[in-house]
C-alpha positions as CSV (number, residue, x, y, z in Angstrom):
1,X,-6.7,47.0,-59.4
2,X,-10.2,49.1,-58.8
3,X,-13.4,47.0,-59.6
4,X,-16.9,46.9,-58.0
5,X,-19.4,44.1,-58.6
6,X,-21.4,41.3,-57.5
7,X,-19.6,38.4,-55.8
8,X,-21.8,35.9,-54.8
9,X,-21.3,32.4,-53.0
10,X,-22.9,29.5,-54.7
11,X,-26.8,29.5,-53.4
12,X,-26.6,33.5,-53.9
13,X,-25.5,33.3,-57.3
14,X,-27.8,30.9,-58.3
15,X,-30.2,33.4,-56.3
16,X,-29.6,36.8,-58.0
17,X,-29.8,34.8,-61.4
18,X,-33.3,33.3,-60.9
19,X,-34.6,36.9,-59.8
20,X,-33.3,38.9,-63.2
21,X,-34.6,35.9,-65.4
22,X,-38.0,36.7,-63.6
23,X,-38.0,40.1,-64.6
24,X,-40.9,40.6,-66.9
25,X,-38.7,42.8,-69.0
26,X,-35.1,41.8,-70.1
27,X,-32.8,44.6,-68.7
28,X,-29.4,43.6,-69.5
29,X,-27.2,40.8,-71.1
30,X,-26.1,38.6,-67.3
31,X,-22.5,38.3,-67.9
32,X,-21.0,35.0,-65.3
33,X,-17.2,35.0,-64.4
34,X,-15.3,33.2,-62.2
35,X,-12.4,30.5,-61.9
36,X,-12.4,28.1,-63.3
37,X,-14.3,24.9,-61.9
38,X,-16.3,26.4,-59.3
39,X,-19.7,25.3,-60.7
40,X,-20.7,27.8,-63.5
41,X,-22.0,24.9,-66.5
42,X,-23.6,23.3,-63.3
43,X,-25.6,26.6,-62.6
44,X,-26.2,27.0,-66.2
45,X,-27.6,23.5,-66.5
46,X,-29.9,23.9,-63.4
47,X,-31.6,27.0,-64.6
48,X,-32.3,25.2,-68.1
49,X,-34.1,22.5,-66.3
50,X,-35.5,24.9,-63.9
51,X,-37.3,27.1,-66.2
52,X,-38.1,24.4,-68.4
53,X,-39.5,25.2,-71.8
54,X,-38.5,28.8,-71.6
55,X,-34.9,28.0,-71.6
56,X,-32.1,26.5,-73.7
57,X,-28.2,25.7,-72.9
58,X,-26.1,26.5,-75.2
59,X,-22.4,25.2,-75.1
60,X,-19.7,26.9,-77.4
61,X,-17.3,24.4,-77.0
62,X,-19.7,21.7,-77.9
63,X,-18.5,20.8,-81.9
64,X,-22.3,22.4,-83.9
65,X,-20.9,25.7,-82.7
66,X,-18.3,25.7,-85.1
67,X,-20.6,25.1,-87.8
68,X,-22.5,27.6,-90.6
69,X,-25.2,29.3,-89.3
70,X,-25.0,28.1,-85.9
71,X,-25.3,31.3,-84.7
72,X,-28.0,32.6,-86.4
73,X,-29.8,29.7,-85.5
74,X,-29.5,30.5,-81.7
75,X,-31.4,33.6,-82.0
76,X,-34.1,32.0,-84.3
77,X,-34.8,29.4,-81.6
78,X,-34.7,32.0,-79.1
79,X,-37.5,34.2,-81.0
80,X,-39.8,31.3,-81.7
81,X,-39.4,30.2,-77.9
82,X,-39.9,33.7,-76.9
83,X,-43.4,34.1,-79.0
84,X,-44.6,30.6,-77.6
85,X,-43.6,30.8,-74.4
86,X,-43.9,34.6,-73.8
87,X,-40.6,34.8,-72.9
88,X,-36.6,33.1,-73.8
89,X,-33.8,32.4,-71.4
90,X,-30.7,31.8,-73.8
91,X,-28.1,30.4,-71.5
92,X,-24.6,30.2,-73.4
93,X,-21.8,28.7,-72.2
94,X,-18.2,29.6,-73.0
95,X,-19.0,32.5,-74.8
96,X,-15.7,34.0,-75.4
97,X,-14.6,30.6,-77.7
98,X,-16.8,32.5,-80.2
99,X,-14.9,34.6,-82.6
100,X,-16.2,38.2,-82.4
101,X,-18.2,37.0,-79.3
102,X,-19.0,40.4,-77.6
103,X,-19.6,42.2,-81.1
104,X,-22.0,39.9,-82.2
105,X,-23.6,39.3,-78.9
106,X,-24.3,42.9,-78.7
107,X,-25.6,43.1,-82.1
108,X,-28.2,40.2,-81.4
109,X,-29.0,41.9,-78.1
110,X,-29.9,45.5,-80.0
111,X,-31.8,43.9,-82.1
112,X,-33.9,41.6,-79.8
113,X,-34.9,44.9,-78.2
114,X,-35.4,46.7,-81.5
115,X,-38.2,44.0,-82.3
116,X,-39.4,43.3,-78.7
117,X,-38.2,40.2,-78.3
118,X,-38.4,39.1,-74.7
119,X,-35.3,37.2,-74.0
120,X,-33.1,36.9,-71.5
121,X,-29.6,35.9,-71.8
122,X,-26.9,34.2,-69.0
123,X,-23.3,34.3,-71.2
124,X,-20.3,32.7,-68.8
125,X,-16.8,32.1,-70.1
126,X,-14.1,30.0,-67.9
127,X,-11.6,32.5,-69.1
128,X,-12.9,35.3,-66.7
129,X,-10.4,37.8,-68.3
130,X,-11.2,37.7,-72.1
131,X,-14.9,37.8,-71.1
132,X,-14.4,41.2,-69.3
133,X,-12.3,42.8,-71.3
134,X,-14.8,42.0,-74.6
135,X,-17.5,42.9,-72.3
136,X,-15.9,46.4,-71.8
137,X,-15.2,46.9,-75.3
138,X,-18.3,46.1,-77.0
139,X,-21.3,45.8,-74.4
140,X,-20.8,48.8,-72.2
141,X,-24.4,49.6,-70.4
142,X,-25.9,46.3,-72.2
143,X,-24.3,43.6,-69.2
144,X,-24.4,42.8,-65.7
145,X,-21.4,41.2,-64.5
146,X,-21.6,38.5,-61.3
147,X,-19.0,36.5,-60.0
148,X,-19.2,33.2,-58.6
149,X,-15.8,33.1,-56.5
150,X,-14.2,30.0,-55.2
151,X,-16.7,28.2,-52.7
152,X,-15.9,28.9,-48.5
153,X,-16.2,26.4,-46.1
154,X,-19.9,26.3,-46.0
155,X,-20.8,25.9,-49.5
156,X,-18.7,22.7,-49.4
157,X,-20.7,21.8,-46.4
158,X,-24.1,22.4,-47.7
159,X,-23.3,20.6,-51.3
160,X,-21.3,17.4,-50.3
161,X,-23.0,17.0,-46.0
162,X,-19.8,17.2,-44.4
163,X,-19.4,19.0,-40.7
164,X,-18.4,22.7,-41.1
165,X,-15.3,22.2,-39.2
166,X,-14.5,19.2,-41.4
167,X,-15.1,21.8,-44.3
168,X,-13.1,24.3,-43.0
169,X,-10.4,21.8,-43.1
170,X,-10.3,20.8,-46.3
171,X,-10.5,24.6,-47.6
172,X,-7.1,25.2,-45.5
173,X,-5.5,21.5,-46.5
174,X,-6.6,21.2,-50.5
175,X,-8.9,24.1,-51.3
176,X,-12.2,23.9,-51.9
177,X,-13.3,22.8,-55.5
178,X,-16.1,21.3,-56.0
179,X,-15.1,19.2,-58.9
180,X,-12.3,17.7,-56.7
181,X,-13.7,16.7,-54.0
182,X,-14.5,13.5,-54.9
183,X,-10.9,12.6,-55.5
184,X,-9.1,14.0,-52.3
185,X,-8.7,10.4,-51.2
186,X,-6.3,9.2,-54.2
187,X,-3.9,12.8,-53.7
188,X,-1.7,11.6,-56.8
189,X,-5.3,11.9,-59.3
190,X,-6.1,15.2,-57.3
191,X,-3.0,17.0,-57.5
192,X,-3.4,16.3,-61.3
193,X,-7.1,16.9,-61.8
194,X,-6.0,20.2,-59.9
195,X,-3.4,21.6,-62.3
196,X,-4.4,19.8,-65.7
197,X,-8.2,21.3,-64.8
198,X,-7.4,24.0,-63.6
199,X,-4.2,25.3,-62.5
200,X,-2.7,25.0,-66.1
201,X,-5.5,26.1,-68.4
202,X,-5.4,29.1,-66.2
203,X,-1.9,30.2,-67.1
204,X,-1.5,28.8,-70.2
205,X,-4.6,29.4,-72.0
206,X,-6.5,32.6,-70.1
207,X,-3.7,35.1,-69.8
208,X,-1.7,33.9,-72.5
209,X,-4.6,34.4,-74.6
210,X,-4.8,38.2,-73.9
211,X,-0.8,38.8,-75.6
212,X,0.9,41.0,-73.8
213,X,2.5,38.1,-72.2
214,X,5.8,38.9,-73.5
215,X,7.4,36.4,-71.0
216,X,5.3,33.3,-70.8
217,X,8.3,31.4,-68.7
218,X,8.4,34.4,-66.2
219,X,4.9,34.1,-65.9
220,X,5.2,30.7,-64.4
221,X,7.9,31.7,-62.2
222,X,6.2,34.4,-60.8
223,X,3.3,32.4,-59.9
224,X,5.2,29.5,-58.6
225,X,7.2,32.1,-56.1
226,X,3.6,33.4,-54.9
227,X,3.3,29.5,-54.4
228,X,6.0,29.3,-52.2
229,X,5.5,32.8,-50.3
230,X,1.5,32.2,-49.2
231,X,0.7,35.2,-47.2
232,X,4.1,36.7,-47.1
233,X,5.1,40.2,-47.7
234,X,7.7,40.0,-51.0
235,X,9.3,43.3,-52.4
236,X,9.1,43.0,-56.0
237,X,12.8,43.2,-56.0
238,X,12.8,39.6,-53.9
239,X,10.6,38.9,-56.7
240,X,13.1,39.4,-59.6
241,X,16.2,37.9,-57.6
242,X,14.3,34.8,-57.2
243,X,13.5,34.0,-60.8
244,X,15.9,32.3,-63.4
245,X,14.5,34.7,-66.6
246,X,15.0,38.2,-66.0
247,X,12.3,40.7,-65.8
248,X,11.8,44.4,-65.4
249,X,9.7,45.2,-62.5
250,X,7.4,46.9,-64.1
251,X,6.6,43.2,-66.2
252,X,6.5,41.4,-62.9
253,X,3.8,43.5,-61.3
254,X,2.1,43.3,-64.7
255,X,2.2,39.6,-64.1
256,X,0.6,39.9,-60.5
257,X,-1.9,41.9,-61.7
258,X,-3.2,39.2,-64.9
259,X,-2.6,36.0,-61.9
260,X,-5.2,38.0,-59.9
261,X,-7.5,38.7,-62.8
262,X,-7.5,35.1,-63.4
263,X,-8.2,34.1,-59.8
264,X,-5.1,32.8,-58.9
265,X,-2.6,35.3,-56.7
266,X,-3.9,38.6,-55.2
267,X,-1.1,40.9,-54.5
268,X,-2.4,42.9,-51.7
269,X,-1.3,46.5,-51.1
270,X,-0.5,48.1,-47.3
271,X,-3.3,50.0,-45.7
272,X,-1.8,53.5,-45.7
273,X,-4.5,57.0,-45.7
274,X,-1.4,58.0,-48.1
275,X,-2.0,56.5,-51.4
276,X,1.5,57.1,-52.8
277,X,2.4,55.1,-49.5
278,X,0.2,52.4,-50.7
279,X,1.3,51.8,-54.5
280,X,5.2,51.8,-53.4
281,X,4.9,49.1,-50.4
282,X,6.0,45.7,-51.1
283,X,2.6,43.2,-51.6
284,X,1.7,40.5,-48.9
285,X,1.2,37.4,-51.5
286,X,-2.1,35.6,-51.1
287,X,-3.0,32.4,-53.3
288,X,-6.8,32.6,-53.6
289,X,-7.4,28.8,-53.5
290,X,-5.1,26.5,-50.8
291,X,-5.3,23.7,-53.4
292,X,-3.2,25.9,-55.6
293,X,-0.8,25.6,-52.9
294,X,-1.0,21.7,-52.2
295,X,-0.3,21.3,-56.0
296,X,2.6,24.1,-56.1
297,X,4.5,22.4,-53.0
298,X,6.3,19.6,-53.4
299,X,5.8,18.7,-49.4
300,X,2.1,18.5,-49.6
301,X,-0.1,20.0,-47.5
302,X,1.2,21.0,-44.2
303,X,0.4,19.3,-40.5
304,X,-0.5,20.9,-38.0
305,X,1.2,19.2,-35.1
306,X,4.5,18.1,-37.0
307,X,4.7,21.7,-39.4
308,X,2.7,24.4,-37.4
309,X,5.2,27.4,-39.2
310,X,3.9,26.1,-42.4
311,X,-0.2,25.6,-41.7
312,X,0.0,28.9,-40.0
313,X,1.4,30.7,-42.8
314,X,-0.9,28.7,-45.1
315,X,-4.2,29.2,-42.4
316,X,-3.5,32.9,-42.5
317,X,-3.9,32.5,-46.2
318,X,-6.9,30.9,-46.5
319,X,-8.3,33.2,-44.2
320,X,-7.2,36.3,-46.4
321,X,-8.3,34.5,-49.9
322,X,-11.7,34.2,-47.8
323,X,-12.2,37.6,-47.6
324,X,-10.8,38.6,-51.0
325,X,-13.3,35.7,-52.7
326,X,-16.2,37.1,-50.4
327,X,-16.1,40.7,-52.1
328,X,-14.3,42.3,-49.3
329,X,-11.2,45.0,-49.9
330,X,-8.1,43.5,-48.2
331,X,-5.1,45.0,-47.9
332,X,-2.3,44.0,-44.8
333,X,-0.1,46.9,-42.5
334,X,3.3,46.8,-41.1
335,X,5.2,49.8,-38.8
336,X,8.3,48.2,-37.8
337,X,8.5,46.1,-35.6
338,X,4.7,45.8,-35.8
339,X,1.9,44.6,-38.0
340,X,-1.5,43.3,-38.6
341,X,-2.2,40.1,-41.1
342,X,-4.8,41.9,-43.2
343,X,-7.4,45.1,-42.9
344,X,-10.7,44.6,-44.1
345,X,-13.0,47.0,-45.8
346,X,-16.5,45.9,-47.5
347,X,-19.8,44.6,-46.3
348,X,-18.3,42.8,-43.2
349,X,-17.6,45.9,-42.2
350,X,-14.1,47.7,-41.4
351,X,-11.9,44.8,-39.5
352,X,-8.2,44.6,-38.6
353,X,-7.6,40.8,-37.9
354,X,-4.7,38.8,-36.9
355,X,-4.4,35.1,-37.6
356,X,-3.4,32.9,-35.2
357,X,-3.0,29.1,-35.3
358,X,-1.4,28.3,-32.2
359,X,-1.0,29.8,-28.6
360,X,-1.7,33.2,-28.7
361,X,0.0,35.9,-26.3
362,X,-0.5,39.4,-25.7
363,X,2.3,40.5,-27.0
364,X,1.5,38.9,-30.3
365,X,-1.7,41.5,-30.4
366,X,0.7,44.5,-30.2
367,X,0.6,45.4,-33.6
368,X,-3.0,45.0,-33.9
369,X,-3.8,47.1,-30.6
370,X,-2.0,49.5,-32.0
371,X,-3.4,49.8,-35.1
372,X,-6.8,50.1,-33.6
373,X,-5.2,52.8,-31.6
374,X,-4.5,54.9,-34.7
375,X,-7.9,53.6,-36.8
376,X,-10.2,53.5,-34.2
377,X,-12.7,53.1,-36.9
378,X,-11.3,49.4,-37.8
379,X,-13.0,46.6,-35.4
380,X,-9.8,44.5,-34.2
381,X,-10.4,40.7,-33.9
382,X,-8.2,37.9,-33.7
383,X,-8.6,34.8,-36.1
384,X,-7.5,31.6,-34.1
385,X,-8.0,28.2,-32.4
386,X,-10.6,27.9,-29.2
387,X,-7.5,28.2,-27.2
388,X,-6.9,31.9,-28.0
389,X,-10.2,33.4,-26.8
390,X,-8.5,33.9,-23.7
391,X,-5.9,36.0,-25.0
392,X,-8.4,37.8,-27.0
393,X,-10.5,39.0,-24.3
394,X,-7.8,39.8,-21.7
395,X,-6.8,42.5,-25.2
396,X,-10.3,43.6,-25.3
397,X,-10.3,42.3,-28.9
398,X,-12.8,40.1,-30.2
399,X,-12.5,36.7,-30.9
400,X,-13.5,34.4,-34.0
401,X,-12.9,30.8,-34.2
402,X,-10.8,30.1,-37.7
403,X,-13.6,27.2,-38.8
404,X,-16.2,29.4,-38.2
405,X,-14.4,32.2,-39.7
406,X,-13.9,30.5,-42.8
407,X,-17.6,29.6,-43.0
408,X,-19.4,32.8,-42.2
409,X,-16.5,35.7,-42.3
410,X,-17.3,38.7,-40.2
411,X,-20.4,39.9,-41.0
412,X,-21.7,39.9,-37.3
413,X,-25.4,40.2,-38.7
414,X,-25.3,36.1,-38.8
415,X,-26.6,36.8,-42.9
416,X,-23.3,36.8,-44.6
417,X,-23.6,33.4,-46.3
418,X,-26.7,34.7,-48.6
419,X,-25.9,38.1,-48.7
420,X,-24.5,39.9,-52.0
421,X,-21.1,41.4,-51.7
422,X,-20.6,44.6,-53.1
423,X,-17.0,44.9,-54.1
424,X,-14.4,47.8,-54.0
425,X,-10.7,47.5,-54.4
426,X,-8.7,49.9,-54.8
């Protein structure tokens, strides 16, 4: 998968969005993605009350949309606002439940500039795939397209007051949506807000909605063994033998490649200057939100002290899923017996890091000294408790605490939290 684009945390978002709709002149149609339940309606909401009169929400799920006319009378209102006001902000929600969405967006949006019309318009869609694939088909060079990923450690923090290493936490124990936070105390009503909110509308609504989900069963299965496996290299083949429907290969990485379109699994490739290396390695499986995993396991999170194989496989994950959701290019390397938990390539900068959530020796930084031996121009660091800075400067590494890492990253600048990520994954 090869993308570039904005991914922004919360405040950011709201940030960029706030600037174009200032912009005296409407450039382009501001296209929103995202998973689902991360705050999208909320931002939309904000900016209608935030601009006031200018602006107007527009939900496509509400039941007027499905009336006559209701379209047309969207752009009415948005001309009359635009001659009283000076200027429209048309903020619509769910766009892609719209038959025809993207053709008749663009047609609205020619013809706004064909008149002079100066209004902006915010479209966001919960189903993050169907909104960019009608985007690509029908408004190339009229859109924007930002993402507001799933929130780190310190946008939990700054919306709901908790410590940062309370929030750092919960990200690696139950994920950090912002919807169910409120509910992590009664885990029976989270688990199901979780997968009925989330989790299942995903799966069987998003991708299915695309069709060439052949296999919806196998679908399932695949993500359910990315569930189990959290940051674990899996040959496809392991893939296959593990799943009661059988599937071709070729269908399977299909399906990896639609779960990480929809925010849910990113297959990560090995770091390898030798592309054709790259494509045939097995992927290291990371599930881009830990309460995916809580939900998918049928032990619950794990504890630290009575499970520490478990939380370190699922801290390692978190950490990875932090740096994928932050913008960042993440891939992982393994020589036999050696490896390093993920490479990092992006606006943090170029990082090797190894996770660690216990005692850390030296020997356990092999892999990642020698890795920096052959890509010198990769910073190594070690991700791990307080207790491991020792070990990390007797390697000559440096050293990041996992709670601070999962609240700022690695951008040593100290600006990472507001800063927009330019994305490129290859």
């Amino acid at each position: 998968m090869s993308e570039i684009g904005y991914w922004l945390d919360r405040d950011e978002c709201a940030r960029v969005l706030r600037e174009r709709l200032e912009e005296s002149t409407p450039r382009c149609i501001q296209l929103l993605t995202g998973p689902r339940q991360v705050g999208k309606t909320t931002l939309l909401l904000a900016l209608a009350e935030e601009f006031g009169p200018r602006a107007f929400y527009v939900a496509a799920d509400a039941p007027e949309a499905s009336l006559p006319g209701f379209w047309e009378q969207v752009w009415a209102r948005a001309e009359a606002v635009a001659q009283t006001e000076g200027c429209a902000v048309v903020l619509l929600d769910e766009v892609h439940l719209l038959s025809d969405w993207a053709k008749r967006l663009k047609a609205q949006w020619d013809r706004l500039l064909r008149i002079k019309a100066r209004v902006h318009v915010v479209a966001t869609g919960s189903s993050a795939l169907r909104l960019a694939s009608g985007s690509r088909e029908s408004l190339a060079g009229r859109f924007e397209r930002l993402t507001l990923s799933h929130w780190s450690a310190s946008s939990v923090s700054a919306v709901f007051g908790v410590a940062i290493d309370k929030a750092a936490e919960l990200v690696v124990r139950s994920g950090a949506y912002p919807g169910a936070y409120a509910l992590r105390k009664d885990q029976r009503r989270w688990a199901a807000y979780v997968h009925d909110a989330i989790l299942e509308p995903a799966i069987g609504r998003d991708i299915l909605a695309l069709g060439p989900v052949r296999k919806p069963a196998l679908l399932r299965q695949v993500f359910a063994v990315c569930a189990a496996s959290p940051a674990q290299v899996v040959s496809l083949q392991k893939i296959q033998g593990q799943l009661q429907d059988a599937g071709a290969l070729e269908t399977i990485a299909h399906y990896l490649d639609l779960l990480e379109q929809a925010f849910l699994v990113a297959p990560l490739q090995k770091y390898s200057p030798q592309p054709a290396r790259r494509r045939s390695a097995p992927p290291k499986l990371i599930v881009l939100s830990n309460a995916l995993l809580t939900v998918a396991s049928p032990l619950g999170a794990p504890d630290i002290k009575s499970d520490p194989s478990r939380f370190g496989h699922w801290l390692e994950n978190a950490c990875l899923a932090h740096a994928w959701n932050a913008g960042q290019r993440v891939l992982y390397w393994r020589e036999e017996p050696l490896e390093v938990d993920a490479v990092i390539e992006g606006s943090w900068g170029s990082w090797a890091i190894e996770v660690k959530s216990g005692d850390v020796q030296l020997a356990d930084l092999r892999g990642l000294l020698e890795f920096h031996r052959r890509f010198p121009q990769f910073r190594p660091a070690l991700v791990g408790p307080g207790t491991a800075r020792g070990a990390a400067e007797r390697a000559g590494v440096e050293f990041v605490e996992w709670r601070d890492y999962l609240a700022r990253g690695l951008d040593r600048s100290g600006s990472n939290s507001a800063a927009t990520r330019r994305r490129s994954r290859g």
